[in-house]
C-alpha positions in Angstrom: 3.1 29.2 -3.9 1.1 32.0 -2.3 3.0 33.7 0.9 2.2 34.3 4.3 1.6 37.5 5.2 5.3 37.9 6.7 6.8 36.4 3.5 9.1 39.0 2.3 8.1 41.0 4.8 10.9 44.3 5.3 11.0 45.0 1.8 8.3 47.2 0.0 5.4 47.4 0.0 5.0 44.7 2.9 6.7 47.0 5.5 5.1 47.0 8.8 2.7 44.3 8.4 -0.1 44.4 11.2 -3.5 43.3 11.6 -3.5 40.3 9.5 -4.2 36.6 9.9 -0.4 35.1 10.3 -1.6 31.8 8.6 0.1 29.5 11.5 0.0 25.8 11.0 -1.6 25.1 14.7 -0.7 27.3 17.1 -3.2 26.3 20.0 -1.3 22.9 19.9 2.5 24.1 19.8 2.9 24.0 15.5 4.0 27.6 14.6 4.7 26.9 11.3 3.5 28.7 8.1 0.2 27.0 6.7 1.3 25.5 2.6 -1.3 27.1 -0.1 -3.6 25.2 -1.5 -2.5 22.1 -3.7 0.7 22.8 -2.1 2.8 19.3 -1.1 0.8 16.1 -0.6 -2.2 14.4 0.9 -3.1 11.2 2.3 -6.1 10.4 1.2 -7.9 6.7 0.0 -7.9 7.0 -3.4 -11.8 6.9 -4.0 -11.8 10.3 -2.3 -9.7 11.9 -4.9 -11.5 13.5 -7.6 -10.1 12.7 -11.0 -9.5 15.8 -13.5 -11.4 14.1 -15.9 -13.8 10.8 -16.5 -11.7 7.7 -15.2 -11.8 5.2 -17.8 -13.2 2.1 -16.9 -10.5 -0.5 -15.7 -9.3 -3.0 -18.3 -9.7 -6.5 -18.5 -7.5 -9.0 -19.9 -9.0 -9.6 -23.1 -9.4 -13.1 -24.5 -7.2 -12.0 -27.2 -4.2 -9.9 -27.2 -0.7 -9.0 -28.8 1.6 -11.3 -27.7 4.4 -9.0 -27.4 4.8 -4.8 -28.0 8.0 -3.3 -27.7 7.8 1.2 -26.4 10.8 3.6 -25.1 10.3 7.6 -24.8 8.1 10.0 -24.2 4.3 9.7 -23.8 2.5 12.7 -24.3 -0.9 11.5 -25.1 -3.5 8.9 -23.1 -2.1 5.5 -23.6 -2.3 1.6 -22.8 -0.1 -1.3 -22.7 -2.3 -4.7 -23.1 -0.1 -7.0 -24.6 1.0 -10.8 -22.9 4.6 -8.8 -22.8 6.0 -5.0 -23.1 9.9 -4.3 -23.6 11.0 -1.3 -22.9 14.1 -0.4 -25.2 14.9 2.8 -23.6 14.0 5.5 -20.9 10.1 6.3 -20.8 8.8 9.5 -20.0 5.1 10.2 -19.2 4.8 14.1 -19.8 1.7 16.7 -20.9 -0.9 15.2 -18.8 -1.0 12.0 -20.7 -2.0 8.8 -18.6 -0.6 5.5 -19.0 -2.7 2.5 -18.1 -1.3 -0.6 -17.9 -4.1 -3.7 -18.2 -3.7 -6.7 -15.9 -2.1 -9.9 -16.8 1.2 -7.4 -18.7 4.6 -8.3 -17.5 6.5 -5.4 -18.4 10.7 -6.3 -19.2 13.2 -3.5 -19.5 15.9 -4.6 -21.9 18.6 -2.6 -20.0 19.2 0.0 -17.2 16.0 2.0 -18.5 13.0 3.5 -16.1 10.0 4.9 -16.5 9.2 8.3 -15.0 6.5 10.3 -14.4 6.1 13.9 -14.3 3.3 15.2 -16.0 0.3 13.3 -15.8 -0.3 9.5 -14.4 0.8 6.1 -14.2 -2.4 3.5 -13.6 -1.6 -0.3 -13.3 -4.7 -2.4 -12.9 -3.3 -5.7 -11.7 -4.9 -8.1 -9.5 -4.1 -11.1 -7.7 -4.7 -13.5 -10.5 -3.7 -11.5 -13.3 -0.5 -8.9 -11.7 1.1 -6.8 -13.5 5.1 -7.5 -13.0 7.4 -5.1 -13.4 11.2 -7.2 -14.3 14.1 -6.9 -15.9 14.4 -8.8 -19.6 17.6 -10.8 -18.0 17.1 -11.5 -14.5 19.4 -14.3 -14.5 22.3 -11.8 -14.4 21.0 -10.0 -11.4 23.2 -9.8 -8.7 23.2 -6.9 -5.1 26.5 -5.5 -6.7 26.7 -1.8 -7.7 26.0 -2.4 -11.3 23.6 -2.0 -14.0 23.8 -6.1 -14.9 20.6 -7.7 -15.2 18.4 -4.6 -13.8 16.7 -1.8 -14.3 16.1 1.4 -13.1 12.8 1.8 -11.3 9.8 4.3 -11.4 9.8 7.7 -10.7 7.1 9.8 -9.9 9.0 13.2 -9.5 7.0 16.6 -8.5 3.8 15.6 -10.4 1.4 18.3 -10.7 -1.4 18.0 -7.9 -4.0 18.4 -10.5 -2.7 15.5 -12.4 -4.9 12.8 -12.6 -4.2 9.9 -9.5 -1.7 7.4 -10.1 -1.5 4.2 -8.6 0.3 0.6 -8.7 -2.2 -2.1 -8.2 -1.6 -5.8 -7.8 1.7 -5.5 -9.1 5.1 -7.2 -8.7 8.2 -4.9 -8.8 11.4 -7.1 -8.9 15.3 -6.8 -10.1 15.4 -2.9 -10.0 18.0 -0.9 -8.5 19.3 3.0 -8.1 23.3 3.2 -8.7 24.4 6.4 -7.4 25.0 9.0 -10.3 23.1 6.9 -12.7 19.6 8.4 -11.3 16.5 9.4 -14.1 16.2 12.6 -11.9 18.7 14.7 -13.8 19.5 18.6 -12.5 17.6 20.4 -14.5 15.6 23.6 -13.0 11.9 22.6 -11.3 9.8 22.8 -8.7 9.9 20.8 -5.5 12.8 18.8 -5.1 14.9 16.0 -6.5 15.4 12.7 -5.2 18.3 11.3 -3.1 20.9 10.4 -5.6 21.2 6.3 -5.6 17.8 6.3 -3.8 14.5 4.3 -3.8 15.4 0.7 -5.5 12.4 -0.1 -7.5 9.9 3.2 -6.5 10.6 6.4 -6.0 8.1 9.6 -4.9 9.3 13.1 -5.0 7.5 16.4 -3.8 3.5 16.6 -4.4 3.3 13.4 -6.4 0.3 11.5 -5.2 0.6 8.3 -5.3 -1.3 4.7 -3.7 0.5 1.3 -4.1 -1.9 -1.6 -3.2 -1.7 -5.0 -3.1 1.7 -5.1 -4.7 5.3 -7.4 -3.9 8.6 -5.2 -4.1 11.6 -7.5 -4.1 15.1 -8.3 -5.1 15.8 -5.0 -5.7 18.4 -3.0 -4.4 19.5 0.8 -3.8 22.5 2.6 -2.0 19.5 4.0 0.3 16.0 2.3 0.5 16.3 -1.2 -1.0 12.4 -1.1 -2.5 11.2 2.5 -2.3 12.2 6.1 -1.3 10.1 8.9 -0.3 11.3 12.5 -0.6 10.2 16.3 -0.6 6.7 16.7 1.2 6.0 13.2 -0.9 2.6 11.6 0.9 2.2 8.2 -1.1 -0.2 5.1 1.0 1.3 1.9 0.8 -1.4 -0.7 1.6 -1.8 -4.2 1.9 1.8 -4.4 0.1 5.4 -7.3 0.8 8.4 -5.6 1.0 11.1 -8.8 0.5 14.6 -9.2 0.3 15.3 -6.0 -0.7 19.3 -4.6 -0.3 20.8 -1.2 0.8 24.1 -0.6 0.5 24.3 1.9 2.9 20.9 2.8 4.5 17.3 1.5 4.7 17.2 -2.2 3.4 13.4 -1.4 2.4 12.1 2.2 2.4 14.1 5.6 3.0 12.3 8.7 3.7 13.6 12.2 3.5 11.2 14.8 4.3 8.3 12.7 3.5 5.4 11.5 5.2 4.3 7.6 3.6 1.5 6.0 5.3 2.0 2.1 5.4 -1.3 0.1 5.8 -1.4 -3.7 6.9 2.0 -4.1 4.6 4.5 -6.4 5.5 8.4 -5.6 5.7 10.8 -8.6 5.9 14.2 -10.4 5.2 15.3 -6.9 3.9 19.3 -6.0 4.7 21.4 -3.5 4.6 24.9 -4.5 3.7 27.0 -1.5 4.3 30.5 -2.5 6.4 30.8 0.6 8.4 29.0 -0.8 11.9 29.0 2.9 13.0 26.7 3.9 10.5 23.5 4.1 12.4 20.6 2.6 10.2 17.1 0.2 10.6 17.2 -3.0 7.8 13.2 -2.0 7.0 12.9 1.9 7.0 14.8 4.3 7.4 14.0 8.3 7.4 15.6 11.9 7.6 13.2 14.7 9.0 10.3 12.6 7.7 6.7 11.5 9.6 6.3 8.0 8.4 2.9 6.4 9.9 2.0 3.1 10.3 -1.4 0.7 11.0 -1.3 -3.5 10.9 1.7 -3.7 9.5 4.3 -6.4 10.5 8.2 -5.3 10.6 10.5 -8.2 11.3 14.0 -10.0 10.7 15.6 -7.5 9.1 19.0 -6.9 9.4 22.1 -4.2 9.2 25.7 -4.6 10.6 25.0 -1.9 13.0 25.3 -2.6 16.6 21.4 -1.6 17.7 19.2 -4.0 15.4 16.4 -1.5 14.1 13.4 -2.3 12.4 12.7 0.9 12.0 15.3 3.8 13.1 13.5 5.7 15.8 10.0 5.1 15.7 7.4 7.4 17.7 5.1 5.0 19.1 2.1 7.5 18.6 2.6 7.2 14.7 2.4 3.5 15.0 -1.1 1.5 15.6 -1.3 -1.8 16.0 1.7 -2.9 14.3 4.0 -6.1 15.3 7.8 -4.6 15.2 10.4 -6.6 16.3 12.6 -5.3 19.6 10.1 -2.8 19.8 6.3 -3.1 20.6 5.2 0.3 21.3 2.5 2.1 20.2 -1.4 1.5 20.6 -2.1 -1.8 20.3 1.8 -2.7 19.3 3.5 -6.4 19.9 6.8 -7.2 19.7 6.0 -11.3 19.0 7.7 -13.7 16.9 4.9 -13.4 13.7 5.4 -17.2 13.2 4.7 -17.6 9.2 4.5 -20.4 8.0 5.5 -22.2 4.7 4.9 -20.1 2.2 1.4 -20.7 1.0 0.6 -17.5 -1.0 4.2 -16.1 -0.3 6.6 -14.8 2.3 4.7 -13.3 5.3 2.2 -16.1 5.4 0.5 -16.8 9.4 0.7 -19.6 10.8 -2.1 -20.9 12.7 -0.5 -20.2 16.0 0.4 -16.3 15.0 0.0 -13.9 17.5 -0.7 -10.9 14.5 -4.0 -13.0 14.2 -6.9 -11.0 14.9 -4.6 -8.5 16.7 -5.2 -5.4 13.7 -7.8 -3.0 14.4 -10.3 -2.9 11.6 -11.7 0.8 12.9 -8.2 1.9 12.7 -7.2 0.7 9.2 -11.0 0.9 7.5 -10.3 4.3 5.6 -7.6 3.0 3.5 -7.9 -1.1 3.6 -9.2 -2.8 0.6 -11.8 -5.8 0.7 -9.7 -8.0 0.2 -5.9 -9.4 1.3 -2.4 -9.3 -0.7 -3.6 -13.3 -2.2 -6.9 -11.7 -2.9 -8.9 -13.1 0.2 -11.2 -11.6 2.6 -9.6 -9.4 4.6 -11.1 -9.8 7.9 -11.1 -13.8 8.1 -11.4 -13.9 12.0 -12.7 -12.0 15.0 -10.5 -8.9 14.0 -8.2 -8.3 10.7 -4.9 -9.8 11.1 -1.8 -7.6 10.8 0.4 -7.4 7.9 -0.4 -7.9 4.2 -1.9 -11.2 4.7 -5.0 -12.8 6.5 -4.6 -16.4 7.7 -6.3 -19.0 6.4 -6.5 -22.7 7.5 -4.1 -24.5 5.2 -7.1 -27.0 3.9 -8.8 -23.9 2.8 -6.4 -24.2 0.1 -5.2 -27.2 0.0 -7.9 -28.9 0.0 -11.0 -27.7 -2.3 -12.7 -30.3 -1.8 -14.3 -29.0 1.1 -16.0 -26.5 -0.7 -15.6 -22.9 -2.4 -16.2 -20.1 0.0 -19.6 -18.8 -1.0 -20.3 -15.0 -2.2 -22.3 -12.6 0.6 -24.3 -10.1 -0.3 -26.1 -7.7 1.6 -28.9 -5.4 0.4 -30.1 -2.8 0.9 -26.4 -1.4 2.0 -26.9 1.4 3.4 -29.4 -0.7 5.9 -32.3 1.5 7.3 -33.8 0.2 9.3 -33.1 -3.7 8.4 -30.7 -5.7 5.8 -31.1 -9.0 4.0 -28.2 -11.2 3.2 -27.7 -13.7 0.5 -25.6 -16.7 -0.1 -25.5 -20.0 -2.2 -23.5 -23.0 -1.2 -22.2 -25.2 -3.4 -22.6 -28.3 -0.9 -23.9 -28.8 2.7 -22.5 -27.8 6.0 -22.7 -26.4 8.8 -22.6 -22.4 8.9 -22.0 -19.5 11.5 -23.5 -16.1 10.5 -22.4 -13.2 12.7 -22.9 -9.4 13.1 -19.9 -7.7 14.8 -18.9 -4.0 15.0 -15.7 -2.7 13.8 -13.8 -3.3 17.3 -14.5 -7.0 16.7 -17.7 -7.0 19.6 -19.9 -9.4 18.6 -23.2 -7.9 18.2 -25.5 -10.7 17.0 -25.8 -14.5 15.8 -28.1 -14.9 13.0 -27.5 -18.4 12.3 -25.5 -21.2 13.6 -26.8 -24.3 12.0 -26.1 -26.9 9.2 -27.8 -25.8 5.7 -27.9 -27.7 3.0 -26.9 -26.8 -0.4 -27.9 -24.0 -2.4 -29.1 -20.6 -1.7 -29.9 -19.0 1.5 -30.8 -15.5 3.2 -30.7 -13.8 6.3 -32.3 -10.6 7.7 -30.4 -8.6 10.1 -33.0 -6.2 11.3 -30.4 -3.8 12.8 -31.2 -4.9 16.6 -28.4 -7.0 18.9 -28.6 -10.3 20.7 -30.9 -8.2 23.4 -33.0 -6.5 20.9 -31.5 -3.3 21.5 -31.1 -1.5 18.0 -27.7 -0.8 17.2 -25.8 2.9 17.1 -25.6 3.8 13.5 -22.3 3.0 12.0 -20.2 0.3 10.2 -20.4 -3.3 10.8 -19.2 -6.5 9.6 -21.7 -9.7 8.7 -19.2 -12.6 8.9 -20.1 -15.9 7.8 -17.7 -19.2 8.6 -17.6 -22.8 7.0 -15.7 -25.3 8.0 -12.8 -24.4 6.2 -14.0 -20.7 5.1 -14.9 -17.4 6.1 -16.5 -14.4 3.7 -17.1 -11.1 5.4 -19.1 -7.6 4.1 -19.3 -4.3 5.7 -22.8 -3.0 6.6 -23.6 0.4 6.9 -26.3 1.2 9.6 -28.1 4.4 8.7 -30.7 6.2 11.5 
């Protein structure tokens, strides 16, 4: 890394140093620390706004026909894909050289023993989705148990000191389940390198050390288990965003049921964190049963922290929170923050899976759409629209009315469309329904304001338009800016983001 001026400073020929820019952090604002050099340590950034080091491939589709089974172990030094119904990994995998690994959706992925996979030149790019995940798994589950052993598991991934001009890697609709980290049995050996290595026994299923960049959307970790950080562990100037993502009945042994940080700084996004434990004995072990971090500056928008647990006598969710790193968030026994709650979540039956609203949740529309827009994807964790009400709802999930799903009958949510996006001056939007009903067509702006009605009327079937001519109920025109046309049914609600141009 390139110095500071005073770097080595008393030893020839940097004696006596004067007249030159000290390269402070922020000093107006009280941070008098040494600024990093470029592509020094991470950034947290929405993965469309990082610029690949070469043409991203397109992503892959589950093809109508496909090997049924393909069995890999070791290193990977050249571009590669696994599309096949099922990949077994018969020993360690290393991706090395700058070679990216792409992993199509629809592949469950079963490690035959204690193997992982680790990253440390290059990328890692799973392309699941809702309907087709990718899952992660160990080839005998049935013998997994929370114990401190290698039966029935596997060893997680690693992303350890990735270049920074590696190409981005990211974990997309996928499932990460029956992993764990036994202490001394770690992938991140002791040999020389830059940055640092992980906590040994750390980070369950996920682990991100030093300048490895790193986005994780739209995924489930559970039922995995580490001696610190149950699901995932975050170390060494490591900046990974974890949106719209479950974190479920995950075990420590000793600290952080779900994440553990250590001189990182994760950014968790409308995720949900619950039913995670920590079962060490020790009750003075101070600890939180969802995340847990060392020297680290964890930050968190419309996420939902709640029942988990630790033998410790204070209950924390999270140990020590700062309530001005955490934005409408719902944590339980402690509520601070802008826009924080500290409210039963009431879920309901599973619908879609744990972390589910009920009707009568108080996380409804209590996210902040402004807030979270940078990083939050179109849709929710089940794949549906993410703003389904007057505001987004917090946690990984948007609420739905259980006859919605339950009941198709009622009709399939139609498809909105809205072109020209950018709008200048005006915008037309298009629909089809595939029977009649009443519908409610709204323009509100990113703080949930409503800002005009365009229709509220019954319609009959098929297709329809709309022209928003950028102007509110008063005929005022609008400030330029982002804003969401929502459309309801009776059991249904489709949402897309306008952008008003001068």
């Amino acid at each position: 890394m390139i110095p500071t001026p005073w770097d080595d400073a008393g030893s020839a020929p940097h004696n006596n140093i004067l007249g030159l820019d000290p390269g402070l952090r922020d000093p107006e604002h009280g941070d008098f620390r040494p600024q990093y050099a470029p592509l020094y340590g991470s950034r947290i950034v929405p993965a469309a706004a990082i610029a690949p080091t070469r043409a991203p491939a397109a992503p892959p589709s589950p093809p109508s026909a496909r090997d049924a089974a393909l069995t890999v172990g070791g290193d990977i030094v050249a571009d590669t894909t696994w599309d096949a119904a099922s990949v077994l990994v018969a020993s360690d995998v290393t991706v090395r050289d700058g070679a990216v690994l792409t992993v199509a959706p629809g592949v469950t992925v079963r490690f035959a023993g204690y193997f992982g996979l680790v990253v440390r030149d290059g990328a890692l790019q799973a392309h699941g989705t809702p309907a087709s995940p990718v899952v992660w798994t160990a080839a005998d589950p049935g013998a997994f148990d929370a114990g401190q052993d290698t039966v029935g598991c596997w060893n997680g991934i690693t992303f350890l000191n990735v270049p920074a001009a590696s190409p981005p890697s990211f974990l997309r609709g996928c499932v990460l389940e029956y992993a764990k980290a036994v202490p001394g049995l770690d992938l991140d050996d002791d040999a020389p390198r830059t940055g640092g290595r992980g906590f040994d026994g750390a980070g369950g299923a996920l682990r991100v050390v030093g300048h490895s960049r790193l986005e994780v959307s739209g995924c489930i970790l559970r039922h995995n288990c580490a001696d610190r950080g149950g699901a995932l562990a975050v170390h060494y100037g490591a900046a990974p965003l974890v949106v719209n993502t479950l974190l479920h009945d995950n075990t420590a042994w000793s600290r952080a049921g779900a994440v553990f940080a250590g001189l990182g700084f994760p950014r968790f996004v409308h995720d949900t964190v619950i039913d995670n434990r920590v079962v060490n004995p020790e009750i003075f072990d101070r600890t939180a049963g969802g995340i847990d971090h060392y020297h680290s500056r964890p930050r968190y928008v419309g996420c939902v922290v709640w029942g988990n647990e630790t033998n410790h006598h204070d209950l924390y969710q999270i140990l020590e929170p700062r309530a001005f790193h955490l934005l409408f968030s719902d944590v339980q026994d402690y509520g601070e923050g802008l826009g924080g709650l500290d409210l039963d979540p009431q879920f309901r039956p599973a619908i879609h899976g744990p972390g589910d609203l009920g009707a009568a949740s108080p996380c409804r529309d209590a996210g902040d759409l402004a807030a979270a827009s940078p990083w939050l994807p179109a849709t929710d964790l089940a794949g549906r629209d993410r703003v389904g009400g007057a505001q987004v709802d917090m946690g990984c999930y948007e609420f739905v009315a259980a006859t919605a799903v339950d009941e198709p009958a009622t009709g399939r949510a139609p498809l909105l469309a809205a072109l020209p996006n950018p709008a200048n001056p005006a915008t037309t939007l298009s629909w089809r329904l595939d029977r009649p009903g009443r519908v409610r067509l709204t323009v509100h702006d990113l703080g949930g304001r409503l800002v005009r009605v365009l229709l509220d009327g019954e319609l009959d079937a098929g297709p329809h338009t709309a022209r928003w001519d950028g102007c509110d109920d008063g005929g005022r025109r609008a400030a330029a800016g982002s804003y969401l046309a929502r459309m309801t049914g009776a059991s249904w609600t489709k949402s897309v983001k306008i952008l008003l141009v001068p």
